[in-house]
PDB file as gemmi writes it, atoms N, CA and C in Angstrom:
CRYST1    1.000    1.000    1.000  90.00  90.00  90.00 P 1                      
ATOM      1  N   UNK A   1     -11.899   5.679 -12.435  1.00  0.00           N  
ATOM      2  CA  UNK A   1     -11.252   5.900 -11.166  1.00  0.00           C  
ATOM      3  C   UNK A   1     -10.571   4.619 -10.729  1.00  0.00           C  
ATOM      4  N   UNK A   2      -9.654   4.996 -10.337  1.00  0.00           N  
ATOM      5  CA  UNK A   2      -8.732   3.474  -9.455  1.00  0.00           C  
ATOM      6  C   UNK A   2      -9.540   2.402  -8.322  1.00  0.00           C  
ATOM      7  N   UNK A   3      -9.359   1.702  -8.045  1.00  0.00           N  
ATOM      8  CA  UNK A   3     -10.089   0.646  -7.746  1.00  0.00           C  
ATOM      9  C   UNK A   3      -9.831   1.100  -6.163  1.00  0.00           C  
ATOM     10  N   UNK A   4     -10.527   0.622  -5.401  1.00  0.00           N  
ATOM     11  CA  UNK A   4     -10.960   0.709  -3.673  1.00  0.00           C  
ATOM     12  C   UNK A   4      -9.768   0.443  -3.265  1.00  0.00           C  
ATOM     13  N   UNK A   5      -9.150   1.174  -2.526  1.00  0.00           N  
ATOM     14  CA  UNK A   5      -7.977   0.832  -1.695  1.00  0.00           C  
ATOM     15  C   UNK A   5      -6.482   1.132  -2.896  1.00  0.00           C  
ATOM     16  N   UNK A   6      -6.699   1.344  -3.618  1.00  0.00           N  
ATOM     17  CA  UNK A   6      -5.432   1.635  -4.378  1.00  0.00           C  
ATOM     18  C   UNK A   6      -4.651   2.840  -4.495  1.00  0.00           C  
ATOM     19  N   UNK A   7      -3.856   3.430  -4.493  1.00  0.00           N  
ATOM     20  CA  UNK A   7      -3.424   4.507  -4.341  1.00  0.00           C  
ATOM     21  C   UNK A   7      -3.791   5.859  -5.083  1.00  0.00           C  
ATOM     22  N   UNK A   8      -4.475   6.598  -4.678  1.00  0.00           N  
ATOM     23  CA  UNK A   8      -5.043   7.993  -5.144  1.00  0.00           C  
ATOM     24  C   UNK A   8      -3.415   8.463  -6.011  1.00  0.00           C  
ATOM     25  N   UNK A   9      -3.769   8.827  -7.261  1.00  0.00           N  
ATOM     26  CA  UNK A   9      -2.983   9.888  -7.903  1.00  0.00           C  
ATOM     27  C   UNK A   9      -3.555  11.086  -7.296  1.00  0.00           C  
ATOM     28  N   UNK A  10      -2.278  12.193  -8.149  1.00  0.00           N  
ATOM     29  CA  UNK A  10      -2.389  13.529  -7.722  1.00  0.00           C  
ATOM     30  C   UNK A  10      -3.669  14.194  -8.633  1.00  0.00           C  
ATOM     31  N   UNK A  11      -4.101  13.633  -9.795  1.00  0.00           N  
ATOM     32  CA  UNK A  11      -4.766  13.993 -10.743  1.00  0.00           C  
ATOM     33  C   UNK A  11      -6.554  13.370 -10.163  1.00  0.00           C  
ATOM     34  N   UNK A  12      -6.367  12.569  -9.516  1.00  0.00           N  
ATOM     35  CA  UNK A  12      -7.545  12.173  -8.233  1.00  0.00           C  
ATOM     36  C   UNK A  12      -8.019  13.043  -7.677  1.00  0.00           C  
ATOM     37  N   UNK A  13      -7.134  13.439  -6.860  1.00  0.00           N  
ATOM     38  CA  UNK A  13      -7.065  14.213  -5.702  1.00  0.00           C  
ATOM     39  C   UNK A  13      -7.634  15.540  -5.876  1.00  0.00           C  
ATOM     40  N   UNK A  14      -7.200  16.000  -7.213  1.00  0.00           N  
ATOM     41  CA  UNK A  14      -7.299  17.600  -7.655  1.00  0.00           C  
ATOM     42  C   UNK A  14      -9.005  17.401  -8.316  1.00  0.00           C  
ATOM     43  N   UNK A  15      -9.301  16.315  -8.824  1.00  0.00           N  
ATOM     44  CA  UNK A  15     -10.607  16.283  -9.079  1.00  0.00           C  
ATOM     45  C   UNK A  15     -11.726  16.216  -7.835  1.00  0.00           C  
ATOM     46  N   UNK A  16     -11.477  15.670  -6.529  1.00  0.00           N  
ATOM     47  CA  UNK A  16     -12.089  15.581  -5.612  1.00  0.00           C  
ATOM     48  C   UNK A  16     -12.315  16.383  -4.517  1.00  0.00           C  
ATOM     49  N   UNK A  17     -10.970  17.206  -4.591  1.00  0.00           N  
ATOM     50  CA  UNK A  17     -10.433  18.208  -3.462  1.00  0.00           C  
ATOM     51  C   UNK A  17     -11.562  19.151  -2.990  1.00  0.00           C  
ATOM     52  N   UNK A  18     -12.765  19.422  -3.759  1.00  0.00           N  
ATOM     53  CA  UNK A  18     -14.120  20.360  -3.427  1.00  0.00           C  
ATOM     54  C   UNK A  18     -14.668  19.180  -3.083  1.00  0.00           C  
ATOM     55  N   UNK A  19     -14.975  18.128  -3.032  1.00  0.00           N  
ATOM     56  CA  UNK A  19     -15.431  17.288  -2.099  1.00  0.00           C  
ATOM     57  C   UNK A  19     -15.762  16.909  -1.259  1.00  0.00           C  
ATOM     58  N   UNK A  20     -14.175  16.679  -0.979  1.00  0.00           N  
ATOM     59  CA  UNK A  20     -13.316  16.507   0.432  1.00  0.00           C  
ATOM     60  C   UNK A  20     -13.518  17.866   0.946  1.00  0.00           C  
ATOM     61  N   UNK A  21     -13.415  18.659   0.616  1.00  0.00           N  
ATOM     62  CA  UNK A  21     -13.640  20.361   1.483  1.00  0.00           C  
ATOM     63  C   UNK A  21     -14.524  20.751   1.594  1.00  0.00           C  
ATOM     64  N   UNK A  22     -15.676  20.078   1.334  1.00  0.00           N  
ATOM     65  CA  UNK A  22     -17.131  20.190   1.636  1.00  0.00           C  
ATOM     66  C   UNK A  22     -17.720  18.651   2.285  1.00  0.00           C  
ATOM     67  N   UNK A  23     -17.154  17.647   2.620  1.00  0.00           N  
ATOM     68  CA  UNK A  23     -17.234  16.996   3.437  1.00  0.00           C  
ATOM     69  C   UNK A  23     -17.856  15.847   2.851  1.00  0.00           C  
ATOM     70  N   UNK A  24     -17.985  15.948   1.391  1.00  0.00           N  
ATOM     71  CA  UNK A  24     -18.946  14.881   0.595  1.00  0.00           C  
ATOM     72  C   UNK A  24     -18.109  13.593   0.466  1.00  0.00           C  
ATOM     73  N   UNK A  25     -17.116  12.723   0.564  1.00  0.00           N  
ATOM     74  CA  UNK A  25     -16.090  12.136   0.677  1.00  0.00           C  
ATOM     75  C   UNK A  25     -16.656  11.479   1.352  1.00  0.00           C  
ATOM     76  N   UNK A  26     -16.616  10.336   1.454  1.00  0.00           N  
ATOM     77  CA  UNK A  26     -17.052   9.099   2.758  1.00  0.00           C  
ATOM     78  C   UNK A  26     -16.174   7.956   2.324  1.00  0.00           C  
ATOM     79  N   UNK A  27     -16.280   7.251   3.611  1.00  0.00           N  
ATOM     80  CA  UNK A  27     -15.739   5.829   3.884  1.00  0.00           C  
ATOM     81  C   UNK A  27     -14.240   5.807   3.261  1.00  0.00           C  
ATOM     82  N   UNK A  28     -14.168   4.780   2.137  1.00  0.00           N  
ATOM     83  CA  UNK A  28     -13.004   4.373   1.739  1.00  0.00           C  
ATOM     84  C   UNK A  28     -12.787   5.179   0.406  1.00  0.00           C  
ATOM     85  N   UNK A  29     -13.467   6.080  -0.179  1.00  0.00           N  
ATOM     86  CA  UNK A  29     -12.693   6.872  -0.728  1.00  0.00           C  
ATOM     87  C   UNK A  29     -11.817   8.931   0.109  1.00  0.00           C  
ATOM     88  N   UNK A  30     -12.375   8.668   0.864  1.00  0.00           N  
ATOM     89  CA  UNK A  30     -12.055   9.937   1.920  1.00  0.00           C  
ATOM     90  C   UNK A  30     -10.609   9.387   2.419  1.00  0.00           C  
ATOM     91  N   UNK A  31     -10.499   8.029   2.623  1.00  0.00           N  
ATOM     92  CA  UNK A  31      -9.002   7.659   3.453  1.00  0.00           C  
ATOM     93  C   UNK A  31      -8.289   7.809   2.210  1.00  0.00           C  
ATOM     94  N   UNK A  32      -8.720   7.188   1.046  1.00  0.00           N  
ATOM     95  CA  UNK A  32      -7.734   7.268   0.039  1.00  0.00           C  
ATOM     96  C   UNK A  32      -7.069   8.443  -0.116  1.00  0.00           C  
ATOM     97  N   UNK A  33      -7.964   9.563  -0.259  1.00  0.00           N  
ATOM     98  CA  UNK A  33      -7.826  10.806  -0.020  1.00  0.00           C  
ATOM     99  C   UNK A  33      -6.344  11.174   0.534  1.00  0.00           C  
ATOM    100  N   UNK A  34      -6.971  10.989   2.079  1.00  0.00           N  
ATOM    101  CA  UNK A  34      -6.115  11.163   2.992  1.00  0.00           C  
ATOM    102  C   UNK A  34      -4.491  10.522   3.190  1.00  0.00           C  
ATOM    103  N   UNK A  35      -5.171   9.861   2.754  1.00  0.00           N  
ATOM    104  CA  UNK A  35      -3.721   8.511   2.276  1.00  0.00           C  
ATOM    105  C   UNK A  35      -2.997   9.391   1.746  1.00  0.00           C  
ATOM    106  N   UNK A  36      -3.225   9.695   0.657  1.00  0.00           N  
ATOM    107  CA  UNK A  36      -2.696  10.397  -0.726  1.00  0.00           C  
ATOM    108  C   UNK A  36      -1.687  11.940  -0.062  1.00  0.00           C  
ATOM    109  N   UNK A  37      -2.894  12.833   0.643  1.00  0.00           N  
ATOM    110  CA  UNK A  37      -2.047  13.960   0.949  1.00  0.00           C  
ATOM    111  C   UNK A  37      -0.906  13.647   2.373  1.00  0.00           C  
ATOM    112  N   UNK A  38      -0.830  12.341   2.884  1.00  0.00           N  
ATOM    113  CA  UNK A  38       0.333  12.103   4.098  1.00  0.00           C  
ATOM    114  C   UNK A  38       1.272  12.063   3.345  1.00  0.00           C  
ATOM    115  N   UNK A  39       1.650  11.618   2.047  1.00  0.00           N  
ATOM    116  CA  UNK A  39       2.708  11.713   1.561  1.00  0.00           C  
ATOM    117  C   UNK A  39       3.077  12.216   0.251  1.00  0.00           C  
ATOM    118  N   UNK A  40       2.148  13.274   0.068  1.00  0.00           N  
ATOM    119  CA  UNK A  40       2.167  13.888  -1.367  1.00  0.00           C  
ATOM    120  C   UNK A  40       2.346  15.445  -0.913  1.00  0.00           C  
ATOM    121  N   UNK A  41       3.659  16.035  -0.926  1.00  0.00           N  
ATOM    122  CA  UNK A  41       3.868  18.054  -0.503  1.00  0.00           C  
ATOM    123  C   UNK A  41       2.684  18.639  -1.846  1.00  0.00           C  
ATOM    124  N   UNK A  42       3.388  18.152  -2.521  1.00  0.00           N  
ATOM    125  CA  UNK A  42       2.786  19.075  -3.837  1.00  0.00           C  
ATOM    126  C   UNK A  42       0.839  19.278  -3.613  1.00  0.00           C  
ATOM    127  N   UNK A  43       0.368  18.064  -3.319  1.00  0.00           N  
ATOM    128  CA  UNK A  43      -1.167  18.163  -3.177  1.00  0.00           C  
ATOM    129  C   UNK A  43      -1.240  18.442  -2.002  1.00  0.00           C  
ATOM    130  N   UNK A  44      -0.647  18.616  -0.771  1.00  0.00           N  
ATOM    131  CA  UNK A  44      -0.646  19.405   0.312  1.00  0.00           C  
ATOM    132  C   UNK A  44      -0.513  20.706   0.220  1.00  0.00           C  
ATOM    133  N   UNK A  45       0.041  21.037  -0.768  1.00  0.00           N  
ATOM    134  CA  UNK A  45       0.299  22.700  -1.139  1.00  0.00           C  
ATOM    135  C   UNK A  45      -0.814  22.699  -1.631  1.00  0.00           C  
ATOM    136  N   UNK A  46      -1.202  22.271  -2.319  1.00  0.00           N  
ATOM    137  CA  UNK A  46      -2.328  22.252  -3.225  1.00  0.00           C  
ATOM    138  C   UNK A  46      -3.477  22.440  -2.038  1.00  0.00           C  
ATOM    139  N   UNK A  47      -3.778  21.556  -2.211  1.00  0.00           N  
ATOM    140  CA  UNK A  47      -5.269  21.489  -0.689  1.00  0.00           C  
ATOM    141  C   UNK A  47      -5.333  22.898  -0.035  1.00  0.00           C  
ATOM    142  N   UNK A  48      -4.211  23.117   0.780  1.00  0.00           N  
ATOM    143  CA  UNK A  48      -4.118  24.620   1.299  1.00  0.00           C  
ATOM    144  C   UNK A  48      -4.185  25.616   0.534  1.00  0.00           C  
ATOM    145  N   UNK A  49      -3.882  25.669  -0.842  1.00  0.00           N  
ATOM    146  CA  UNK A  49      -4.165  26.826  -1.450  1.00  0.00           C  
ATOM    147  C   UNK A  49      -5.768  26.840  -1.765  1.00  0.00           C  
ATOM    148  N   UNK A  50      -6.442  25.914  -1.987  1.00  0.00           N  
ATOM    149  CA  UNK A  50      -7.703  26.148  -1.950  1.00  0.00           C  
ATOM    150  C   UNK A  50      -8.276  26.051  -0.959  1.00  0.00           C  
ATOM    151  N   UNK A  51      -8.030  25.693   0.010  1.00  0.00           N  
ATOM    152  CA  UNK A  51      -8.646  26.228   1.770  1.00  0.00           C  
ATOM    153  C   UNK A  51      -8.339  27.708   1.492  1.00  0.00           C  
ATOM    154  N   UNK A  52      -7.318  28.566   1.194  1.00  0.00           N  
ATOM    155  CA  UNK A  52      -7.655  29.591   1.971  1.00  0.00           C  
ATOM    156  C   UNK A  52      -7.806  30.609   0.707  1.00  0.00           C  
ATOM    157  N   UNK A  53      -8.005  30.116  -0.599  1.00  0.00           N  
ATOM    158  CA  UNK A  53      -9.053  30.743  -1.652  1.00  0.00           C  
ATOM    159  C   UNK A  53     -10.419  30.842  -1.930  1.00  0.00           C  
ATOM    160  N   UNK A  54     -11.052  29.437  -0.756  1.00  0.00           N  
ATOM    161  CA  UNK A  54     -12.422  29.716  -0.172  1.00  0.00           C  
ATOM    162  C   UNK A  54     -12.541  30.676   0.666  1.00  0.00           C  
ATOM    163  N   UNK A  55     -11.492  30.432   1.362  1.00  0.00           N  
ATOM    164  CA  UNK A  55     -11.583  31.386   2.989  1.00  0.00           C  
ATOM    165  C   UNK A  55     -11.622  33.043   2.603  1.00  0.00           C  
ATOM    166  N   UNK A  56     -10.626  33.203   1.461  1.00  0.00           N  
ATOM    167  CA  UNK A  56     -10.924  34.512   1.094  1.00  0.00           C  
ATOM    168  C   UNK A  56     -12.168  34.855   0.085  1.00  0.00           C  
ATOM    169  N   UNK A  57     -13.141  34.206  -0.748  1.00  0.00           N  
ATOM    170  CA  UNK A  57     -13.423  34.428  -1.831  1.00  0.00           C  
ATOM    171  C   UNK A  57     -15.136  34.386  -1.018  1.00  0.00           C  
ATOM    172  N   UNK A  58     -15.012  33.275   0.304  1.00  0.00           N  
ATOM    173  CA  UNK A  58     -16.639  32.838   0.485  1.00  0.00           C  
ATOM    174  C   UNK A  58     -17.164  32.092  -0.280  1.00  0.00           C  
ATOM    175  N   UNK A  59     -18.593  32.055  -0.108  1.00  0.00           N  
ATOM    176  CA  UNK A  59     -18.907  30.940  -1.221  1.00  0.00           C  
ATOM    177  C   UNK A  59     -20.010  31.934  -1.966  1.00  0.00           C  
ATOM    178  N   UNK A  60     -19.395  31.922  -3.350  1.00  0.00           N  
ATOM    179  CA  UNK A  60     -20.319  32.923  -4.305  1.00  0.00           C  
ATOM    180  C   UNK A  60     -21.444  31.871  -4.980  1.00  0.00           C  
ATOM    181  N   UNK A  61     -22.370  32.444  -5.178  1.00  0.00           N  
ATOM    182  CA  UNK A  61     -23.483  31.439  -5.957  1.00  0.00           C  
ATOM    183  C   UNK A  61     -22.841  31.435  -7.335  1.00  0.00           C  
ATOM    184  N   UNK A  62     -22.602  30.280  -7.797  1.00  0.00           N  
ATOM    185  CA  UNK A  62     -22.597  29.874  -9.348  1.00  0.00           C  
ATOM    186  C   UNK A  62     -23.627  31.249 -10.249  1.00  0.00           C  
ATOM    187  N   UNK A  63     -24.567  30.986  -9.645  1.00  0.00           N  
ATOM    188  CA  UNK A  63     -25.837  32.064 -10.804  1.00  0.00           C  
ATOM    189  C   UNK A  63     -25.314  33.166 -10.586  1.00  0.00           C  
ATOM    190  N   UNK A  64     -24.269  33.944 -10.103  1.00  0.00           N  
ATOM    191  CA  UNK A  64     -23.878  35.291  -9.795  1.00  0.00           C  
ATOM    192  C   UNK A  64     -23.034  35.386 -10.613  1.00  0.00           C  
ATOM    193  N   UNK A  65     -22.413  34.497 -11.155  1.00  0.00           N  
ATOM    194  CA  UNK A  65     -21.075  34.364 -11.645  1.00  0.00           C  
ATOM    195  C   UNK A  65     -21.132  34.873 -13.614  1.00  0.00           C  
ATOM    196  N   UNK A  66     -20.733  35.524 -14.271  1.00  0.00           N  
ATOM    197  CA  UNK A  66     -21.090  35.697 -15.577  1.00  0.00           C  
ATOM    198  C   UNK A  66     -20.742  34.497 -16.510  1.00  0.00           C  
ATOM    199  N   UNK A  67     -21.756  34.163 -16.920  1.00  0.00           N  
ATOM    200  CA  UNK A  67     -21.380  32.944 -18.336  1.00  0.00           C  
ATOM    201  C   UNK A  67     -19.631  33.085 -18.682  1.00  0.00           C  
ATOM    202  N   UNK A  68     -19.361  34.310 -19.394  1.00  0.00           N  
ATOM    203  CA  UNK A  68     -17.675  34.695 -19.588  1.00  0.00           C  
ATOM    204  C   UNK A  68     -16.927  34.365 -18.624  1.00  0.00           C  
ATOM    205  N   UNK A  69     -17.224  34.457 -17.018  1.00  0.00           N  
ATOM    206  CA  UNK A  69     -15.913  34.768 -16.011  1.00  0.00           C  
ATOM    207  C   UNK A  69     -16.206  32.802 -16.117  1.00  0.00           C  
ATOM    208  N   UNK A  70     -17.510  32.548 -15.805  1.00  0.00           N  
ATOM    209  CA  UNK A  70     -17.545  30.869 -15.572  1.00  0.00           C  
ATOM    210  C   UNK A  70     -16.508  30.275 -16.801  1.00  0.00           C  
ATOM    211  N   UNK A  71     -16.719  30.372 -17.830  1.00  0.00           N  
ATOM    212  CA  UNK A  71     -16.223  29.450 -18.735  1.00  0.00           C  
ATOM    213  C   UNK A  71     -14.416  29.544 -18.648  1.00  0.00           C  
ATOM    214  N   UNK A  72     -14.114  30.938 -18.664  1.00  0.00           N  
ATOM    215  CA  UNK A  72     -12.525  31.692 -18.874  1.00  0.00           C  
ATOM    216  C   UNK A  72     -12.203  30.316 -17.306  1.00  0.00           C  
ATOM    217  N   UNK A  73     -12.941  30.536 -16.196  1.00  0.00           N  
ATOM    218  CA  UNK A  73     -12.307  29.785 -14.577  1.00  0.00           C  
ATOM    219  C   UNK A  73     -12.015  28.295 -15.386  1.00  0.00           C  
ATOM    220  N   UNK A  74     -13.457  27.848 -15.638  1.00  0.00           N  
ATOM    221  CA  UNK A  74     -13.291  26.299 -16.094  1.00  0.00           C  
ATOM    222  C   UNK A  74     -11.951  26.070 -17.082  1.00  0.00           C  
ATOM    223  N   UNK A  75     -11.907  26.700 -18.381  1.00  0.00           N  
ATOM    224  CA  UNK A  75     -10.870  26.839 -19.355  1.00  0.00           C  
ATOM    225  C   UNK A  75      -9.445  26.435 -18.362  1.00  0.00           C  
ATOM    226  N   UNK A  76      -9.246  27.757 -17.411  1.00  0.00           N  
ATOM    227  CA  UNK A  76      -8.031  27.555 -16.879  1.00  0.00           C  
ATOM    228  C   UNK A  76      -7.934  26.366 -15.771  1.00  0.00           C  
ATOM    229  N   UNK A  77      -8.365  25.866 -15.317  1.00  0.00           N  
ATOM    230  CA  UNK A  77      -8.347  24.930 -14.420  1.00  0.00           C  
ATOM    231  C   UNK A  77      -9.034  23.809 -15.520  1.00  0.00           C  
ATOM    232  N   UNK A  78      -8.967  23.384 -16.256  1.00  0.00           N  
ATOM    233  CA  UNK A  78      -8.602  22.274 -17.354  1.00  0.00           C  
ATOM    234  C   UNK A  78      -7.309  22.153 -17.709  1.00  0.00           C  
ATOM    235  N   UNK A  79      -6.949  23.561 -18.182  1.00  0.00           N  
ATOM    236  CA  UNK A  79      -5.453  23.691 -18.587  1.00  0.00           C  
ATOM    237  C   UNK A  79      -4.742  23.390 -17.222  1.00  0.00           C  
ATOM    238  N   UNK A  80      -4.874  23.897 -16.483  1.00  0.00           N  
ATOM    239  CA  UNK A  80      -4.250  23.558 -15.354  1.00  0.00           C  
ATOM    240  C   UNK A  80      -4.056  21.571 -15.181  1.00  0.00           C  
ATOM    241  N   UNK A  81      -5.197  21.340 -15.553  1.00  0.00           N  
ATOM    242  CA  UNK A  81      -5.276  20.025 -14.959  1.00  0.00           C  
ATOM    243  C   UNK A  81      -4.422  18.508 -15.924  1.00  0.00           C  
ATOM    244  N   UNK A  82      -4.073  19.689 -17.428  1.00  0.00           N  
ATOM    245  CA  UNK A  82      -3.253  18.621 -18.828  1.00  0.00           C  
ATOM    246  C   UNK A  82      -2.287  18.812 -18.056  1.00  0.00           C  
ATOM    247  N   UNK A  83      -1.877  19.953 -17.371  1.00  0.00           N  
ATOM    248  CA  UNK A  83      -0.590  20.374 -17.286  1.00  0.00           C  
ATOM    249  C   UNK A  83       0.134  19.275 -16.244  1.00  0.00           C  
ATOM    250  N   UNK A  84      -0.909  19.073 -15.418  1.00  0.00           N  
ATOM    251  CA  UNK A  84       0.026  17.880 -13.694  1.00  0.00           C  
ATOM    252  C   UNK A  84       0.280  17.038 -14.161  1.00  0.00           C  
TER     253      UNK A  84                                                      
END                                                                             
């Protein structure tokens, strides 16, 4: 990870973003954070699309979830993540 006070990438951000949306984020990596989405649209789009894919989805227990659907989510949101 980038050093204290240095500028959050977008590839940061997308790793932390359940974090930060669960409030686990403190001190000087939460501003970085914040830093990051005042002048980043794309991870502002971003952020909001997963605010309101919690908002619709709730919070499902992991153990509910089938081994298959878990791995296929992770798979795509890896791929997702070579791709930024």
């Amino acid at each position: 990870m980038s050093a204290v006070g240095a500028q959050m990438t977008c590839r940061e951000m997308v790793e932390l973003v359940t974090d930060y949306l669960e409030g686990r984020l403190g001190g000087p990596q939460r501003a970085r954070f914040e830093a990051h989405l005042a002048i980043c649209p794309g991870c502002q789009a971003y952020l909001e699309q997963m605010r309101q894919t919690l908002h619709a989805l709730g919070r499902i227990p992991e153990e509910t979830l089938p081994a298959a659907a878990r791995e296929e989510l992770l798979q795509a949101f890896r791929a997702w993540k070579r791709d930024r």
